[in-house]
N, C-alpha and C positions, 0 to 999 in steps of 0.2 A: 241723472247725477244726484247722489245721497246731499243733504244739503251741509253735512260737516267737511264735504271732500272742498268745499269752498276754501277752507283756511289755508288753503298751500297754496293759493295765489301768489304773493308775494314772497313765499321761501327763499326765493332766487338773488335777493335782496336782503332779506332779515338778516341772513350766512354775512353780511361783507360786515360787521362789526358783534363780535360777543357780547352781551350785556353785563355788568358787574352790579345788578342790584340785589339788595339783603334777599337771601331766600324766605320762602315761608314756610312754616313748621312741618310742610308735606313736601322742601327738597328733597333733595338726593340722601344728602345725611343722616335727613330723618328716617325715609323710608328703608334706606339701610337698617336702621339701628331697631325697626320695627321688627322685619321679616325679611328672609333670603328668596323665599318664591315671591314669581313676579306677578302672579297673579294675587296676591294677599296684599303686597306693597302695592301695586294700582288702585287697588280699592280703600286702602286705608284713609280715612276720612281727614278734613282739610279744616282749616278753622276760618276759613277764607266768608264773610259775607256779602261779597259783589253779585251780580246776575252771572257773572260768568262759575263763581264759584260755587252759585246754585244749580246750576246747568252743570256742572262735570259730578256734584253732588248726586245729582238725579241721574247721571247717566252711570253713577256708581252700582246706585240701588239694581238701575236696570240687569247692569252686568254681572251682578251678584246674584240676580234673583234666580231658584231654581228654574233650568231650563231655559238661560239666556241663551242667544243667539251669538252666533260671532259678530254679527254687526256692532251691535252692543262694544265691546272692548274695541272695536274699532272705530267706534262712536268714538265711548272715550279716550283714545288714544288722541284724537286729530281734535278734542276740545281743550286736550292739554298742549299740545302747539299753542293752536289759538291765543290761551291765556299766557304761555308765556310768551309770544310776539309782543301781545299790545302792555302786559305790564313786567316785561324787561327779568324773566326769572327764567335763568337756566335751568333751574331744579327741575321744571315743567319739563323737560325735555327727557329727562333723567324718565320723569312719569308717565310720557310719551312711548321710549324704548321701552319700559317696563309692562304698558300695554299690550306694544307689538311681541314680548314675548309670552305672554300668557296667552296672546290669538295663536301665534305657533305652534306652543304647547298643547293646545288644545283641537288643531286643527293641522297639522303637519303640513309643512310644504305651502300655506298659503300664503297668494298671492298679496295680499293683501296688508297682511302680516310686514311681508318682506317690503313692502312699496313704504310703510307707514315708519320701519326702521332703516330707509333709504333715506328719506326727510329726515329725520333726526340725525342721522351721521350725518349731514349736510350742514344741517343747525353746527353741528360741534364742529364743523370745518376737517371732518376726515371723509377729502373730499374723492381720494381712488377707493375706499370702501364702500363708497356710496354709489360710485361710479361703476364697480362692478355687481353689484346687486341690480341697479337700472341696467344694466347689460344680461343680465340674468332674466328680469323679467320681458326684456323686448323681444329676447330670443324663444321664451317660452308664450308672448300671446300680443296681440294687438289693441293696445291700450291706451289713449292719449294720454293720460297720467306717467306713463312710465315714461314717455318721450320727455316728457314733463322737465321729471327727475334726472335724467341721464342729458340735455342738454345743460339743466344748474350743475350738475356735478363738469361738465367739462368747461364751460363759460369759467367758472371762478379756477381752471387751473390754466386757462391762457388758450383756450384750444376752442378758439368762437368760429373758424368757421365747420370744425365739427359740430357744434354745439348748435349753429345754425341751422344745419343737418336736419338735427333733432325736433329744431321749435317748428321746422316746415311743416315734418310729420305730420307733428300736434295740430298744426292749422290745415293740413289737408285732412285728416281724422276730422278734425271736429274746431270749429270758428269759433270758441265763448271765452270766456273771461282768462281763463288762464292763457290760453294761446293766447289770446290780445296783450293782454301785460310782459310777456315773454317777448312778443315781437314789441314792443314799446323800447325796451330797456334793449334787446340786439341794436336795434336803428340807432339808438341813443347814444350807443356803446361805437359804433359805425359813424358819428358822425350826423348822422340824419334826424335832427332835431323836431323838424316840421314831420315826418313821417312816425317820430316817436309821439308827438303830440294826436297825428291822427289814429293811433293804435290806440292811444290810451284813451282815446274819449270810445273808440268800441266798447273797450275794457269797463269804462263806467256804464254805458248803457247797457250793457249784458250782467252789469253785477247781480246776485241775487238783493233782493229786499230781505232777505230774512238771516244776511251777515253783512252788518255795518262797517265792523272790522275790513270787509274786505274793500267795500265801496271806500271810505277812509285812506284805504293805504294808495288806491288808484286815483283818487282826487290830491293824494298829497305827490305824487309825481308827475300829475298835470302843474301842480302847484311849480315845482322844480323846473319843468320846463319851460313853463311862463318866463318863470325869473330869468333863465338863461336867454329868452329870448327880448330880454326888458319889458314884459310886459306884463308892468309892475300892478295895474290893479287885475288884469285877468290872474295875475298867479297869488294876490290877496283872496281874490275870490275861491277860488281853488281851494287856498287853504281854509277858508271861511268852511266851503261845503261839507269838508273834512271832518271839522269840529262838530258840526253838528250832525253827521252820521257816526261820532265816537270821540267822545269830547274831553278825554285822556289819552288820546292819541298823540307819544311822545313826539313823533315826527312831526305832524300838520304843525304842531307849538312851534317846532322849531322852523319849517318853513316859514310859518307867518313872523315868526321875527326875521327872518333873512330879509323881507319882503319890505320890512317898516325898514332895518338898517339900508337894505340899499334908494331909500327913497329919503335919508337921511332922519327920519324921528328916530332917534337912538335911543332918547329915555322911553318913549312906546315901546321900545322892542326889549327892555329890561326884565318886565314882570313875566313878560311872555316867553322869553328864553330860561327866567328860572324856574320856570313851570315845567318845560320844556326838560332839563336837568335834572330838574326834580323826579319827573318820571321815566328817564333813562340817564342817569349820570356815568356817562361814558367821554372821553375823550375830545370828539367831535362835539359836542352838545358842551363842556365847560369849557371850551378854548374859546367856542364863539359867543359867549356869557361873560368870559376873562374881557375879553379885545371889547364888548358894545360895554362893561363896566369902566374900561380907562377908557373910553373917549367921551364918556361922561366925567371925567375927573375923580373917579369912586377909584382910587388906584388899590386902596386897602383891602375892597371887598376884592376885586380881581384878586389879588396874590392868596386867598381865601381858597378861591374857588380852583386858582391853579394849585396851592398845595393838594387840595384834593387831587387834582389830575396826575399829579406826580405822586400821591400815594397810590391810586389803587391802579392809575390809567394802561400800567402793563398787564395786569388779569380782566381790564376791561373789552378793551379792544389793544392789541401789542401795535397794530401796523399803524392805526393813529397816533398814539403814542411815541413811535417812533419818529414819526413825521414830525411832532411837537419839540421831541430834542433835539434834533435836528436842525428845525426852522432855528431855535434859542441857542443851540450850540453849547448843549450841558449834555453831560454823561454820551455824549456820540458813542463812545465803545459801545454803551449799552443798545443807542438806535441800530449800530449796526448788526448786533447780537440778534436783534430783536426781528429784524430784517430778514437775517438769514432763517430764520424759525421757520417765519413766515411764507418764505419761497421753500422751504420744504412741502409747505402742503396747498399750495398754491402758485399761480406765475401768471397771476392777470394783470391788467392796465395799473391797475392802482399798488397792485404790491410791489409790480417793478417799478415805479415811479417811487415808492415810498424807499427801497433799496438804494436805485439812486440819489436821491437824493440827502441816505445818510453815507452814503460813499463820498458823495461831492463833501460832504460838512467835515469828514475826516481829510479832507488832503486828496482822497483817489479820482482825480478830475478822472483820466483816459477810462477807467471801469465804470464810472458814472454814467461820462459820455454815452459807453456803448448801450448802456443798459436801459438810458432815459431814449436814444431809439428806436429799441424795442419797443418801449411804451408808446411810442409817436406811431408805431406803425400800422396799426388798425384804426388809425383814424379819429380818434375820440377827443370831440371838442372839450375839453374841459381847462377853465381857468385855471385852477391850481398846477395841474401837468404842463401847462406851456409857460410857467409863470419857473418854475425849476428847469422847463426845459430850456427857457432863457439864461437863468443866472450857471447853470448847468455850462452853457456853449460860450460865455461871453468869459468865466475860469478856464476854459480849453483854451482861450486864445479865437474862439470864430465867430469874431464880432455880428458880421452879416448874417448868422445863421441866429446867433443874440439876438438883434434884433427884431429880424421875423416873428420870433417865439413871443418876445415881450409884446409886440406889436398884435399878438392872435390873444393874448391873457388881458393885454388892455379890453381890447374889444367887450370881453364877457365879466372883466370888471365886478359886476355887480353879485358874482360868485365867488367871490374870494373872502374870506375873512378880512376884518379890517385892518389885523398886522401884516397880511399879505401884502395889501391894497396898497399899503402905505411902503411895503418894499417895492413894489411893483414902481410905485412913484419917483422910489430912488433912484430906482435903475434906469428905467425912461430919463430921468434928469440926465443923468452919467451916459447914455444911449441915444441922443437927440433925435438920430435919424430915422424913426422907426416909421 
């Protein structure tokens, strides 16, 4: 295994929120306004000074130099993921595709080529184009990568026990890191918390040492499922390990403040959540910086941090965003607008829960209803989902099936934002009997 083909570990995840951070002078727009071939705009130099930006710098030279290799552009193709994963730039992605057609170009019909602009249409969330390229390459060779890609592209369109299909493949091919984080997040996704936790510590122990990034993204879903299972210093830890295998790793930030607020240090989890925002300001990442700033009584800085969310939060991530107005009950037309996008290119657990629950915010209890279970139907413990799925059933008028739902979101509590938490609270008052 080449050691750049590590960075699609997590692809399968990266996909479930867009980033909205400033580009840098070698996005999309730039390299447009450079050159139209896409091999002249890949190689177009960066102004970037990090190690990662010296490593795609040198893997430029490589690709340029006469008598590169296809590796080379394939190199670079999968270091420009990499960089835009950990520091939140879709432009990367742009420079990613831009790679995989100069390998095309230059090598017709390759495999590789096509697997590397599979990943990137997945990144953009055009998730049946991606879907059939992975169908393209399974049918022409036996590859644990391609199962890879073709079980992400069907997972984020609702279609998981195909999708599981695919991850089996992958782990009857070949048992390492990628299969392990793939079966992590099925189980996880299924309900099976403790078997998502034993995958994922595979998944650490097979990561490479010579991509941090990856180890990182694997310790910070170990992190996630501590939390969920309250156990609050093992999922500190966790994200502890996180930070120091990539210690701008916007996620881990934000797991370790989930960690501090559900253990009640609020003002500990402040510096740490804006760090957290700072390096991915998206949606999910300033609502939960909004809610730990007013239960510190900083009510001014929250409404700050939420204008930001409400300025850019629809080109950041649309499906969070829409869950945001929804939850507040401002511009609903727009969550519901934003909803339907959404399930055009998509139809997983979280999008149909985001659906419903701007259905429910508008008035459409009975289309809510049906739709939040859907969402219920594969199993996925998650607090936010049974926590709609409650106030969801208790507007239908089925108190008993209310209860249930708030009675499984109390349980994992320690997952919810703390405006949830605190609706959660209301509801149980008004629901005694749970």
């Amino acid at each position: 295994m080449k050691h750049w083909m590590f960075v699609l570990a997590g692809l399968v995840f990266a996909a479930t929120a867009a980033s909205g951070c400033q580009r840098r002078a070698t996005s999309a727009h730039a390299v447009a306004a450079i050159t139209t071939d896409a091999c002249a705009a890949a190689l177009a130099p960066g102004s970037g000074r990090s190690d990662r930006d010296r490593a795609i710098t040198q893997a430029q030279q490589q690709a340029g130099a006469r008598g590169a290799t296809r590796d080379a552009f394939e190199r670079l193709g999968y270091l420009y993921v990499a960089r835009a994963r950990v520091a939140n730039d879709p432009g990367d992605y742009t420079l990613a595709d831009l790679a995989a057609g100069c390998l095309e170009s230059r090598y017709p019909g390759d495999a590789g080529a096509l697997l590397l602009k599979g990943h990137v249409l997945h990144q953009l969330h055009r998730f049946s184009e991606a879907e059939r390229i992975a169908r393209t390459l399974v049918a022409r060779r036996t590859v644990v990568l391609d199962y890879g890609l073709l079980g992400d592209t069907l997972m984020e369109q609702g279609r998981l026990a195909e999708a599981a299909e695919a991850y089996q493949r992958m782990l009857d091919l070949k048992p390492f890191y990628q299969s392990y984080t793939r079966a992590a997040h099925l189980r996880w996704l299924r309900g099976d918390l403790e078997g998502a936790i034993e995958s994922i510590r595979l998944a650490i122990a097979s990561a490479s040492p010579r991509d941090p990034e990856s180890a990182a993204w694997a310790w910070t879903r170990l992190a996630v499922y501590e939390l969920q299972a309250a156990r609050f210093t093992a999922a500190r830890a966790a994200a502890d390990s996180a930070l120091r295998y990539q210690p701008d790793y916007a996620a881990a930030h934000l797991a370790r403040g989930r960690v501090l607020l559900a253990i009640g240090r609020h003002a500990d989890a402040i510096p740490i959540l804006r760090e957290a925002t700072r390096l991915n300001p998206v949606p999910e990442y300033q609502w939960l910086l909004a809610d730990a700033l007013r239960l510190e009584g900083r009510g001014s800085e929250a409404e700050e941090v939420e204008q930001e969310l409400m300025t850019r939060g629809a080109i950041a991530d649309p499906r969070t965003h829409a869950l945001y107005l929804a939850t507040r009950r401002i511009s609903v037309p727009r969550a519901l607008a934003l909803t339907q996008e959404e399930l055009q290119a998509r139809a997983d657990v979280f999008t149909l829960d985001a659906r419903a629950w701007a259905l429910a915010a508008s008035g459409r209890v009975a289309e809510a209803h049906q739709i939040i279970s859907r969402a219920l139907a594969e199993g996925t413990q998650d607090a936010r989902l049974f926590l709609h799925a409650g106030v969801i059933s208790a507007a239908a008028g089925r108190d008993r099936e209310a209860r249930q739902w708030l009675g499984r979101a109390e349980q994992l509590r320690p997952m919810l934002l703390p405006s949830e938490a605190s609706e959660l609270t209301r509801r149980l008052m008004n629901n005694p009997k749970t």
